[in-house]
LOBA-637899 format. One record per residue: residue number from 1; residue in three letters; x, y, z of N, C-alpha, C in turn. Coordinates in Angstrom, 1 decimal. Each point is the difference from the previous one (the first is absolute). Layout:
N
NUM  ala  X  Y  Z  X  Y  Z  X  Y  Z
...
END
This chain:
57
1  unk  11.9  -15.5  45.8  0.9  1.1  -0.1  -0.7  1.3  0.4
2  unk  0.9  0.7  0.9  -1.1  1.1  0.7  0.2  1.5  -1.3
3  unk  -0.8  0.9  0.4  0.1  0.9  -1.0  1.3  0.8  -0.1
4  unk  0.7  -0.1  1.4  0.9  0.9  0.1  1.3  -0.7  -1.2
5  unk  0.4  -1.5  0.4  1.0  -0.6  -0.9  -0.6  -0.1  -1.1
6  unk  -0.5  0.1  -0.7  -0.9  0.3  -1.4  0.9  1.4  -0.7
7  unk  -0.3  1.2  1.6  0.3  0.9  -0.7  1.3  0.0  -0.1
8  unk  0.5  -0.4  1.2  1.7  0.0  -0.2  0.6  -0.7  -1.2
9  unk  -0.9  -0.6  -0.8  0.5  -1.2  -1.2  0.0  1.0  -1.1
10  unk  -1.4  0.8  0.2  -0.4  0.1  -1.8  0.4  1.8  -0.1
11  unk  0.6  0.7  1.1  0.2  1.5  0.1  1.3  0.0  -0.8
12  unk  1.3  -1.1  0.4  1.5  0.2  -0.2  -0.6  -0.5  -1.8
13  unk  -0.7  -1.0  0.0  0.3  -0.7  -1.6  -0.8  1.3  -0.7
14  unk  -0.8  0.7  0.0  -0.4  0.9  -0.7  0.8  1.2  -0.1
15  unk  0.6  0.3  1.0  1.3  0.9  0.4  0.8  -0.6  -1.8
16  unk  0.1  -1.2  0.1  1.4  -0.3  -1.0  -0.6  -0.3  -1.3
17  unk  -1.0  -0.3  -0.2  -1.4  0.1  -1.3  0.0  1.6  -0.1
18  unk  0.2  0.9  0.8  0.3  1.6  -0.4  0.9  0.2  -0.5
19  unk  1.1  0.2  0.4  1.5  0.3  -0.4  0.0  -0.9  -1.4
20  unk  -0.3  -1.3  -0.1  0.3  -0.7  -1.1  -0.2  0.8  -1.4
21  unk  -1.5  0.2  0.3  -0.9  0.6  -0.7  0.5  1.4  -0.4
22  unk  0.0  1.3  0.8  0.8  1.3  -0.1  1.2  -0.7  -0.6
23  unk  0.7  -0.7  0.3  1.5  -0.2  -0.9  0.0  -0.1  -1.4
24  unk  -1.2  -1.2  -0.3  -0.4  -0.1  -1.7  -0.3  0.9  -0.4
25  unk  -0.9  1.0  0.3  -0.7  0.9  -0.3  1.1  1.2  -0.4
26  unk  1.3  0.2  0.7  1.2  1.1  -0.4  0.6  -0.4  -0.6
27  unk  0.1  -1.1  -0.3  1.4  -0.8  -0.9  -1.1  0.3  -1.0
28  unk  -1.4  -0.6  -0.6  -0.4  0.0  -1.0  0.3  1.1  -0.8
29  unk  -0.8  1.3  0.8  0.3  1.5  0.3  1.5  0.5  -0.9
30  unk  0.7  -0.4  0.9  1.7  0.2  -0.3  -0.1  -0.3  -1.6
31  unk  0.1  -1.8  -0.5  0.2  -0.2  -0.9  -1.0  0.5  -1.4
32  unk  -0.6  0.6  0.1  -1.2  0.9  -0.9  0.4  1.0  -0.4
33  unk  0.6  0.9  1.7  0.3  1.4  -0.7  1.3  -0.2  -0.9
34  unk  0.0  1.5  -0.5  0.7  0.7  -0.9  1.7  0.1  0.8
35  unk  0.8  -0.3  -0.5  1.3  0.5  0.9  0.4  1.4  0.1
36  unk  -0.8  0.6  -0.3  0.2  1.2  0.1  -0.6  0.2  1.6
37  unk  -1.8  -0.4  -0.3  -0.3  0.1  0.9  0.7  -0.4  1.5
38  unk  0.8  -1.0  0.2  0.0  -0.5  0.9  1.3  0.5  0.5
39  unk  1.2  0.4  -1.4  1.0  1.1  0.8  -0.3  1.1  0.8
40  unk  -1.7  0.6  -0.8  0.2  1.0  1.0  -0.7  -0.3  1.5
41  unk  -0.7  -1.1  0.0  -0.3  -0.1  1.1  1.2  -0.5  1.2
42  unk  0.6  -0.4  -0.4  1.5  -0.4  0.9  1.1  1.4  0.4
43  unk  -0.4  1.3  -1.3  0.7  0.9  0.8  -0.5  0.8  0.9
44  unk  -1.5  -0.5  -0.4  -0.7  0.8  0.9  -0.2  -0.6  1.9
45  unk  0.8  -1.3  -0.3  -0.2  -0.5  1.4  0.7  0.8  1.3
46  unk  1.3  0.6  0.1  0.8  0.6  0.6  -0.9  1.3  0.5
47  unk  -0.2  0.6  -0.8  -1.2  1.0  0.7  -1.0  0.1  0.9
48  unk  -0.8  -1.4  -0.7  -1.4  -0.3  0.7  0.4  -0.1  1.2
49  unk  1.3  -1.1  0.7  0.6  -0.6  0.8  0.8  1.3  1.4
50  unk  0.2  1.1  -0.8  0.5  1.0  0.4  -1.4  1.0  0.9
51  unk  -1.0  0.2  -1.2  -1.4  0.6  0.4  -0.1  -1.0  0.7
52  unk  -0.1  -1.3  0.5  -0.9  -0.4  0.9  0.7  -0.1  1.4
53  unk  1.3  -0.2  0.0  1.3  0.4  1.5  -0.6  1.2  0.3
54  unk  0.1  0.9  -0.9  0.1  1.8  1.0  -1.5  0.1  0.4
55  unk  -1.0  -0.9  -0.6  -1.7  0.1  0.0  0.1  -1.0  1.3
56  unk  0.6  -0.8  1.1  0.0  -1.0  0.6  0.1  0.8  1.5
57  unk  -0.9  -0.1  1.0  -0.5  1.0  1.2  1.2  -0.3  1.3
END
């Protein structure tokens, strides 16, 4: 197996060993905090979302 298909194999699986990983890690995150916390972080999303449109070149 040459090095190139090696990398084509093991770049996408670690690609999805990322996301897996980052996904447990928010859910855990999520289910810890306070509901308070997490209301405000949801009304805070419309903003951030807004700052980052008008911040977009």
């Amino acid at each position: 197996m040459d090095y190139l298909a090696l990398l084509a194999t093991v770049v996408p699986i670690a690609l999805i060993v990322a996301l897996l990983c980052a996904t447990t890690v928010c859910i855990i995150a999520i289910c810890r905090a306070h509901r308070g916390d997490i209301v405000a972080v949801l009304r805070a999303l419309p903003g951030l979302v807004a700052a980052l449109l008008r911040r977009k070149p």
